[in-house]
N, C-alpha and C positions, 0 to 999 in steps of 0.2 A: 535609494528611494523604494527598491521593490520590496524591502523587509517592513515596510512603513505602510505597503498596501491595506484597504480593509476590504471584508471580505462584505457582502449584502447586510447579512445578519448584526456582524460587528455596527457596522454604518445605524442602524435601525437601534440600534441600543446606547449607542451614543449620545444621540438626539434626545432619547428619554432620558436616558443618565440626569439631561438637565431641568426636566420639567418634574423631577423626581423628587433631587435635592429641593428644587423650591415649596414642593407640596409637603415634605415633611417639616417645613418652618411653617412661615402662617399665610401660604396660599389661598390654603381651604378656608380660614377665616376672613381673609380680606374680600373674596369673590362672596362670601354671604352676608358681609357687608354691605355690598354692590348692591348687590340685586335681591338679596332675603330671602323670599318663599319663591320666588322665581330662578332660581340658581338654575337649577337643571334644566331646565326648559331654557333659560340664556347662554348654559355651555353647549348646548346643542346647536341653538345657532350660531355661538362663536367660531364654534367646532367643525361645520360646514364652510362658513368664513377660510379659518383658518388653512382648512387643506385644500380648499381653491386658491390660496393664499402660495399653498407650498408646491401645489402645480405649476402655478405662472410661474413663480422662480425658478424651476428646474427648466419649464420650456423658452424662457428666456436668453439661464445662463447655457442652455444647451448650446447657443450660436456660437461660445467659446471654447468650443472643445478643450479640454487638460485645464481649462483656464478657472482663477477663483475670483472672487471679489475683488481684490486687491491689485490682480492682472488685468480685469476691466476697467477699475479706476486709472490705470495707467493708458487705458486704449481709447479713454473718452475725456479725461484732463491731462494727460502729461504726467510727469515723474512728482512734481510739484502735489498735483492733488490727489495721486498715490500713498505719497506719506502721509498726507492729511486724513483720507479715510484711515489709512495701516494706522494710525495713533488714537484713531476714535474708537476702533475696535480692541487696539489693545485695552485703553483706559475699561472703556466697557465689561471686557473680559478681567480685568483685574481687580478694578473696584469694585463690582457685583459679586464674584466668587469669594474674595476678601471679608464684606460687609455679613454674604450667609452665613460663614467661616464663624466668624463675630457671633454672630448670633445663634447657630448650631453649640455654639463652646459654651455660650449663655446658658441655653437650655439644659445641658449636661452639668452646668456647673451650681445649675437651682436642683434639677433634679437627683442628682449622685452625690457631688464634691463642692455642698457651698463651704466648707470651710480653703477651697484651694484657689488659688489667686489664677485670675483665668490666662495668665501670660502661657504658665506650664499648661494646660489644654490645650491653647491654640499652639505652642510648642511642639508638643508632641503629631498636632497633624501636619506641620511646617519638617518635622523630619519624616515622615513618612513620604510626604512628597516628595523633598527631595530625594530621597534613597530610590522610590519609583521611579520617578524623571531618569536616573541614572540606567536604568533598566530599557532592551528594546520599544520602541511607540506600541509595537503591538501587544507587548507584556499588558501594559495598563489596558489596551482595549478586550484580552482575553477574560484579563479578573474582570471590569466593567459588563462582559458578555455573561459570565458567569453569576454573578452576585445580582443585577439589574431584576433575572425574574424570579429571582427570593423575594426583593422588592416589590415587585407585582402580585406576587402571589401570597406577601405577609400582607396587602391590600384587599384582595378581595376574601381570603381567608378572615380578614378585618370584619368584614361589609357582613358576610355569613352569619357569622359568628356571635354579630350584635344584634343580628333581625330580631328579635326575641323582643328588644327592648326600644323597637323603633316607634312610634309615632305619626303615620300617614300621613294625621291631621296636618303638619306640621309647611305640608307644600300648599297650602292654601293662606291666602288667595292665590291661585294658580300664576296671575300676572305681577305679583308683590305689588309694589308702587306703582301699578302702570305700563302700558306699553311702553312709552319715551323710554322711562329709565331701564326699563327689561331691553328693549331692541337697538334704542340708539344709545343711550349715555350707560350701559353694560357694553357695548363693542370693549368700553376699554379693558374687559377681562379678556380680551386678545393677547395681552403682558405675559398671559400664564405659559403662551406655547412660545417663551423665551427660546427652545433648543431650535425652532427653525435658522436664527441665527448661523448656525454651524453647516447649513445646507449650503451658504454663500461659499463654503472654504473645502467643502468635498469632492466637488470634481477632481482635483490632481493625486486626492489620495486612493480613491476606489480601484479594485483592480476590474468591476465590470462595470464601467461607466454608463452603459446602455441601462443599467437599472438605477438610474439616479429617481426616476418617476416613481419608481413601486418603493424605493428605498424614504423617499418623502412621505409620500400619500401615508404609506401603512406606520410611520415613526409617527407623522400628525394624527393619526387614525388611532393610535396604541394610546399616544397621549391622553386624547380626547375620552376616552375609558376609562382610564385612570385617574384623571380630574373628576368626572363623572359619579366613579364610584368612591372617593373621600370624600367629597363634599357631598353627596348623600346618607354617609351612614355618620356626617358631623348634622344635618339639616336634619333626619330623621331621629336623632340621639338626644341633641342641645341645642333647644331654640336659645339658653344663655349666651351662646357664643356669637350672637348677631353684635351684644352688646357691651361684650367683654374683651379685656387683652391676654387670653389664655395663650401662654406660652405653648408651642408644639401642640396644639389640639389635637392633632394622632395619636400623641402618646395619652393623652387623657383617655380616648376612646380606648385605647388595647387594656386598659384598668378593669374595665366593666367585661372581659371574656372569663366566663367560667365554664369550664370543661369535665363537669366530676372533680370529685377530690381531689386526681391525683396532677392534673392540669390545671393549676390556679396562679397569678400573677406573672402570665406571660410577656408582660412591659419590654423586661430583658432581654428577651430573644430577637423580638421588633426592631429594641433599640441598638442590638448590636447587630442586624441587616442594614440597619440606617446609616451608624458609622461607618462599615465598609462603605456603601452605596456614596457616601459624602466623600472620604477620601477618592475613592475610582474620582469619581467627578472632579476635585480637586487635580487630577493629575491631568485628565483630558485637557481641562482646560488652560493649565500651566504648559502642553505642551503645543496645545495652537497657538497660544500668545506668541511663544519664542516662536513659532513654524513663521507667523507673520512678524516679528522681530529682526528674524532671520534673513528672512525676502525682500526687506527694507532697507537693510545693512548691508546686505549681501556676503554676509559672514558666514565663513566654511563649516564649522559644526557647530551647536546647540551648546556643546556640556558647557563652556565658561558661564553659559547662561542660568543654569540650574539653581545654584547657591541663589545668584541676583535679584530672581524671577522669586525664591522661595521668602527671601529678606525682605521683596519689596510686598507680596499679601501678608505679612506677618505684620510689615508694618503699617499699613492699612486696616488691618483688620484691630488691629489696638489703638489707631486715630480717634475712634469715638469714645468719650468721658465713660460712657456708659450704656446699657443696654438699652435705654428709651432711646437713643440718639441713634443708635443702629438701625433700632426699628423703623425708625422715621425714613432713612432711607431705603430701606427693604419694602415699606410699604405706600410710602406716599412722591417717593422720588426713580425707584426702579423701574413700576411699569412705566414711566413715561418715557425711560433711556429705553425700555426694547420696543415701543411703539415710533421712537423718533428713528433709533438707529437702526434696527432690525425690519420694523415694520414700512419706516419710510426712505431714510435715506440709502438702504441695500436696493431696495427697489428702485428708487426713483435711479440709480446708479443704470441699472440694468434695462433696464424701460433706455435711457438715453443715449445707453451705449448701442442698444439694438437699435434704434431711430440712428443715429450717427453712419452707425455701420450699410445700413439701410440706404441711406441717403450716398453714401460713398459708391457702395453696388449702383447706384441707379447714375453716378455720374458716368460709372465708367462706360455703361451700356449706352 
């Protein structure tokens, strides 16, 4: 277990790893769907939301010291509604990274390889996986360390680089539709900061537990930036994309950078920080699924699980007919799995475990 420690920094890259991958599918469009000229101004206060969001969670799960989610489900239902949550997060964890999977291969395969039959694309990242799986936990979170702020920084080098061609106008009316839909029916772009999910399952791997707060705050805080600045320089670039189903709207935007002559059609550089950034992600979360597989089963090592684990988002991720059918779940059925299960029923978990435990401390006194 000590080889498998993270270190602050690792922890903190993690968590974006996941808000990452989703922003380069169709995040940015679906949040300016939401809310339209109001985006920015409703990720700010989501984004306030959110990291009071990722406070209480840590001050929460902090009463279980070494303990994750899965060790509280068992301290507050029994062994019984342990597997029940441990099976709602695996589904979770596997159908959502499966369906982006889907839909990342989608993207590559209009954009590079439409003559290539998308089984070999999502093949090719189904053996990457597993070949990393097979590799130390912290292999995968040193490349995720490494690669994470290429990705940050092929964004706001994005945001820069397009100002030339941006459009002001374009965040007016300052409120889009309204308070209501800006402040209460926009909360649901809460969906976006999906990596708090992972906050539930940190504690037993950190090697300096005492920073689980700054490790939350600054991962929600990085995020929040990050979302920030693509759905800015998509709101400032293409009011078309309120109303359109543009595939990877990121990769549209890095079309329009022109740098002098000898710096022209940058796409590919973008797109090949993406891919790595998608595989790391891919591997993080193949190897919590098994970590919580593993804790359920209570089975000695991981590796039979590798192959299983790789077979079973492969086969998921080719369940849908087609790329509209994917979409539909990426966009009209995902945020509601990380508001139900991330947003409510982690919490409400931890809220009752600490009320329980609470209640236990005051019998004995």
């Amino acid at each position: 277990m000590t080889k498998s420690k993270l270190g602050t920094l690792e922890a903190i890259m993690l968590i974006l790893s996941i808000v990452v991958t989703h922003t380069i599918l169709s995040l940015p469009r679906e949040i300016l769907v939401a809310t339209k000229s109001a985006t920015i101004i409703n990720l700010i206060f989501v984004s306030i939301i959110a990291i009071l969001f990722s406070y209480l969670v840590v001050k929460l799960i902090k009463n279980f010291a070494g303990s994750d989610i899965i060790d509280v489900s068992e301290y507050l239902g029994g062994k019984l509604f342990k597997h029940i949550v441990g099976i709602l997060f695996i589904l979770y964890f596997l159908i959502s990274s499966s369906i982006m999977l889907r839909n990342f291969c989608e993207s590559l395969k209009i954009i590079y390889y439409p003559m290539t039959n998308i089984i070999f694309i999502i093949a090719l990242f189904i053996l990457s996986l597993c070949s990393a799986n097979r590799l130390d936990f912290n292999a995968s979170l040193k490349t995720n360390l490494l690669i994470i702020p290429f990705v940050l920084a092929s964004i706001v080098f994005l945001f820069f680089a397009n100002m030339n061609k941006f459009v002001p106008e374009r965040i007016f009316p300052i409120f889009g539709d309204g308070l209501l839909n800006t402040f209460v029916l926009g909360l649901g772009n809460l969906s976006a900061f999906g990596g708090i999910a992972y906050l539930y399952f940190l504690p037993p791997y950190l090697k300096e537990p005492e920073k689980m707060k700054k490790i939350a705050i600054l991962s929600t805080g990085l995020s929040a930036v990050y979302l920030i600045l693509c759905v800015s320089t998509l709101l400032f670039m293409f009011s078309f994309f309120i109303n359109t189903n543009e595939i990877t709207p990121l990769y549209n935007a890095t079309r329009y950078i022109e740098l002098g002559s000898f710096f022209q059609r940058l796409e590919s550089v973008f797109l090949l920080i993406w891919i790595l950034a998608f595989a790391c992600y891919l591997s993080i979360v193949s190897k919590f699924t098994m970590g919580i597989f593993k804790k359920l089963t209570n089975i000695e090592t991981k590796k039979p699980l590798i192959d299983l684990f790789g077979l079973l988002i492969f086969a998921i991720a080719l369940t849908p007919k087609n790329y509209a059918v994917s979409e539909i779940f990426e966009t009209k059925i995902y945020p509601y799995l990380v508001l139900g299960i991330v947003f409510f029923l982690g919490f409400s978990i931890l809220i009752l475990a600490n009320w329980l435990k609470k209640k236990q401390k005051h019998n004995l006194n």
